[in-house]
MIPA-832156 format. One line per field, with one value per residue: x, z, y of N, C-alpha, C, O, CB in turn; residue in three letters; residue number from 0. Coordinates in pm, whole numbers, plus 50000, padded with zeros to 5 digits. Each point is the difference from the previous one (the first is absolute). Glycine has a CB too. Layout:
<recs>
npx <- [X	...]
npz <- [Z	...]
npy <- [Y	...]
capx <- [X	...]
capz <- [Z	...]
capy <- [Y	...]
cpx <- [X	...]
cpz <- [Z	...]
cpy <- [Y	...]
opx <- [X	...]
opz <- [Z	...]
opy <- [Y	...]
cbpx <- [X	...]
cbpz <- [Z	...]
cbpy <- [Y	...]
code <- [ALA	...]
pos <- [NUM	...]
</recs>
This chain:
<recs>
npx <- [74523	49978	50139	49823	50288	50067	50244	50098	49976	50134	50311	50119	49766	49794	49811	49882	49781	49992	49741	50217	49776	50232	49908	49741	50296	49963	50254	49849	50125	49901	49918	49833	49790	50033	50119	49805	50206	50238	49978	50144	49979	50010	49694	49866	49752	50258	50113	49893	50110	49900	50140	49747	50034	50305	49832	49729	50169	50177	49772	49911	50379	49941	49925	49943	50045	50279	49744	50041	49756	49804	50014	49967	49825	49924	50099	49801	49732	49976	50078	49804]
npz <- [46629	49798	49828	49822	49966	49691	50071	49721	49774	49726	49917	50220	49896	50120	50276	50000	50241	50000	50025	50254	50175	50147	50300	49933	49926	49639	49835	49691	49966	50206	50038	49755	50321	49709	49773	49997	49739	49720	49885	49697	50098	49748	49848	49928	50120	50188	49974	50360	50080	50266	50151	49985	50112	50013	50032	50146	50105	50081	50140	50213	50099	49997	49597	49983	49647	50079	49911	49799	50161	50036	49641	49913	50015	49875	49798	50031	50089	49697	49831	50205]
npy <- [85150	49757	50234	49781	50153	49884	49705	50214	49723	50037	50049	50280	50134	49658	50184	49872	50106	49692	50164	49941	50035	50200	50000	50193	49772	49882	50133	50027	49744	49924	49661	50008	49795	49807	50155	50146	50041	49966	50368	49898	50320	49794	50026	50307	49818	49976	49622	50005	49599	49947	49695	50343	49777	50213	50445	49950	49870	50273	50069	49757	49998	50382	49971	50341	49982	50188	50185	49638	49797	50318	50023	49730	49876	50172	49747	49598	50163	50171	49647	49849]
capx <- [49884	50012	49898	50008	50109	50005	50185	50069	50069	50035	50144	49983	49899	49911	49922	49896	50011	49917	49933	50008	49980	50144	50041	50037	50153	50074	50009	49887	50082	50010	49889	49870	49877	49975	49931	49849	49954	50095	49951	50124	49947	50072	49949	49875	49999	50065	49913	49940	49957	49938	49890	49903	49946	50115	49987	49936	50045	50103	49949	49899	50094	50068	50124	49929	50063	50062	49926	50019	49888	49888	49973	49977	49841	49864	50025	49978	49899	49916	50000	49947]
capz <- [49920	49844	49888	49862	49917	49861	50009	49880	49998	49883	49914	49992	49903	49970	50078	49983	50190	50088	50137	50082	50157	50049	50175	49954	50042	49918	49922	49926	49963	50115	50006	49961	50090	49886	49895	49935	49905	49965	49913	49896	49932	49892	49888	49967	50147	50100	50045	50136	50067	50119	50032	50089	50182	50106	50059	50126	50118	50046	50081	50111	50168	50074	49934	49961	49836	50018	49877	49872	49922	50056	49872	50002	50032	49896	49876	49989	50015	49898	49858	49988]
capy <- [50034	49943	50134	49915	50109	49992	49957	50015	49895	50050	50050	50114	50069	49901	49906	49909	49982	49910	50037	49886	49986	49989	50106	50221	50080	49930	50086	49948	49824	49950	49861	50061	49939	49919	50090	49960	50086	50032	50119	50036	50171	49987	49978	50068	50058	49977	49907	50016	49920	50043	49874	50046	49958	49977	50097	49996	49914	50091	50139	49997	49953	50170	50059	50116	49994	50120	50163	50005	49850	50023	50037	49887	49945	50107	50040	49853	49936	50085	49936	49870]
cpx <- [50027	49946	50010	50056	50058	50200	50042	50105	50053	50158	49979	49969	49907	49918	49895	49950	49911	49944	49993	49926	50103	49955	49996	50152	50098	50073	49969	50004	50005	49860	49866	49883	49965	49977	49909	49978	50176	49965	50120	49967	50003	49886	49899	49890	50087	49947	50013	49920	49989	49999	49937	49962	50161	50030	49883	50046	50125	49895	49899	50108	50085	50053	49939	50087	50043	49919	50036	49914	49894	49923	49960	49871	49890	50015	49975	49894	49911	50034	49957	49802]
cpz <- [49854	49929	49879	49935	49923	50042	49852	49972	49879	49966	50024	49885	49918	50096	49988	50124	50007	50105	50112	50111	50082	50135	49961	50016	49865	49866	49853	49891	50048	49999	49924	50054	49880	49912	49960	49885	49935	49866	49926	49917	49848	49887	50033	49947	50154	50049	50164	50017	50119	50029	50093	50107	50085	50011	50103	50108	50102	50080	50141	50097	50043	49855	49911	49887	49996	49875	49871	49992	50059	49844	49916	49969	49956	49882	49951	50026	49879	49845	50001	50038]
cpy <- [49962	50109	49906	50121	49900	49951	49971	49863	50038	50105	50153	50053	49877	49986	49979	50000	49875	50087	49925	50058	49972	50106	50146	50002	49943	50046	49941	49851	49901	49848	50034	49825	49883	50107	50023	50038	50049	50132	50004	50118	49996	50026	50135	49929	49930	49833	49916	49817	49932	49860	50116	49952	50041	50202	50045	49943	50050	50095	50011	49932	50130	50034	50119	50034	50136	50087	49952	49874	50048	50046	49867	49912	50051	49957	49795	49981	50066	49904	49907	50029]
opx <- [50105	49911	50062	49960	49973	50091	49945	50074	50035	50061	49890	50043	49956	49939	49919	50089	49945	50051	49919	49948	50056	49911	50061	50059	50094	49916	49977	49919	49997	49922	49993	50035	50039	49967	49941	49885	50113	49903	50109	49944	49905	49991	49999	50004	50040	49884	50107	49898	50102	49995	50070	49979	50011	50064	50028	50020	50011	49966	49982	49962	50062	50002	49883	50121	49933	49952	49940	49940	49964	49889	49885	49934	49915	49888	49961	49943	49914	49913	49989	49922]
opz <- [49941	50029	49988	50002	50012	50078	49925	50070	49984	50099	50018	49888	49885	49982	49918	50080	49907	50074	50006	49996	50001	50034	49914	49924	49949	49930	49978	49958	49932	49916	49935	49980	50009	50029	49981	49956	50049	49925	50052	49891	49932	49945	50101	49885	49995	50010	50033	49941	50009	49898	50089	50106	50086	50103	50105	50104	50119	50118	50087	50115	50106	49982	49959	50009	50045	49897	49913	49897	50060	49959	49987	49898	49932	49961	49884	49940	49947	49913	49890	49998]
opy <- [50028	50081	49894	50116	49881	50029	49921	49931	50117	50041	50052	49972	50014	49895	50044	50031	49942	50083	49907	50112	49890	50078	50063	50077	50061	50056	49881	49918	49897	49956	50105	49884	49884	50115	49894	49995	49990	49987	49975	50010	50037	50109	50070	49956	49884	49960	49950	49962	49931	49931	50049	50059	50087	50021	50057	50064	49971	49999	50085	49977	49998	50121	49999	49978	50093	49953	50062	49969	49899	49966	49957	49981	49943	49968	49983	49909	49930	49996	49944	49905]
cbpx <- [49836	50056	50021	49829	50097	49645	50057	49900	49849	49655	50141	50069	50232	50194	50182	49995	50061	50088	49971	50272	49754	50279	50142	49706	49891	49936	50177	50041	50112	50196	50090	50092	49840	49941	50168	50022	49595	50203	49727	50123	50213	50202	50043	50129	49713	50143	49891	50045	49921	49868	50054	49971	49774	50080	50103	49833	49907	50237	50037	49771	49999	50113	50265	49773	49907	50305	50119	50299	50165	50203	50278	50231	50160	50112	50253	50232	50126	50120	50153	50381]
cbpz <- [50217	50001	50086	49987	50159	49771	50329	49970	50152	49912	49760	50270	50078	49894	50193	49746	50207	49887	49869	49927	49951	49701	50209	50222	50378	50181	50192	50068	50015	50201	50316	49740	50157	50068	49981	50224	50098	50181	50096	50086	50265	50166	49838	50082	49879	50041	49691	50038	49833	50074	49906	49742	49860	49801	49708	49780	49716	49673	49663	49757	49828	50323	50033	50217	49817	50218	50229	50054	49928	50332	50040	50223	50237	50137	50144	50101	50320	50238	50045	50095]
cbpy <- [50162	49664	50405	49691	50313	50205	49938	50350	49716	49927	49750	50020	50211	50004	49988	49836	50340	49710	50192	49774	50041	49878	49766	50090	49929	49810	50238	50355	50179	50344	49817	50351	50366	49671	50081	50016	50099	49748	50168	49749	50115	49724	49634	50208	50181	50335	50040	50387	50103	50300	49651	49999	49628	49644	49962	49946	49843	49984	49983	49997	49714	49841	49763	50102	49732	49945	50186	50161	49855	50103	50252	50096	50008	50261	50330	50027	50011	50296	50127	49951]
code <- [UNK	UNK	UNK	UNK	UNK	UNK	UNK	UNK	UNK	UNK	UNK	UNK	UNK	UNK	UNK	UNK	UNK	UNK	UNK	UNK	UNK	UNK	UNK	UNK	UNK	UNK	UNK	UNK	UNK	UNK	UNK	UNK	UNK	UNK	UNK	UNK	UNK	UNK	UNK	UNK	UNK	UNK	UNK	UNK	UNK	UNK	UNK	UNK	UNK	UNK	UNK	UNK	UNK	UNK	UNK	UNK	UNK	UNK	UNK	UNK	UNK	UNK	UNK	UNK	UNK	UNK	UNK	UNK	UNK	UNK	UNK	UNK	UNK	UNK	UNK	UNK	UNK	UNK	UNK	UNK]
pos <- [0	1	2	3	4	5	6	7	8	9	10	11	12	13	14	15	16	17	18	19	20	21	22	23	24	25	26	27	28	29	30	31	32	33	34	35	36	37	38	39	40	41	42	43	44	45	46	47	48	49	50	51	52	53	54	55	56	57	58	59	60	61	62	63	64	65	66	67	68	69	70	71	72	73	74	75	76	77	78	79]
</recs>
């Protein structure tokens, strides 16, 4: 089962994520499907960028976004 979930990157007490597409079992560093996105809590305001289609396109073949990009998405689709 595929999910869209967040993978840590960046320096310690620096991260940074990607929003990938990966195996549920996979671990969170681990392989990942493709990327679509990427979030950096860091600046003010927070900064969130999405490819929207290639997340639809995820979601309409099974893959399902874990509770923190689901947030996420609300919060990209509402600034755009």
């Amino acid at each position: 089962m595929l999910r869209i979930r967040l993978t840590r990157k960046g320096q310690k007490k620096r991260p940074f994520y990607r929003v990938v597409v990966t195996e549920k079992d996979a671990p969170r560093d681990g392989r990942f499907v493709e990327i679509v996105g990427h979030y950096n809590p860091l600046p003010d305001p927070v900064e969130i960028k999405l490819d929207m289609e290639r997340v639809q396109y995820w979601i309409s073949k099974g893959a399902k976004p874990s509770d923190t990009v689901k947030g996420l998405i609300d919060k990209a689709t509402a600034s755009s």
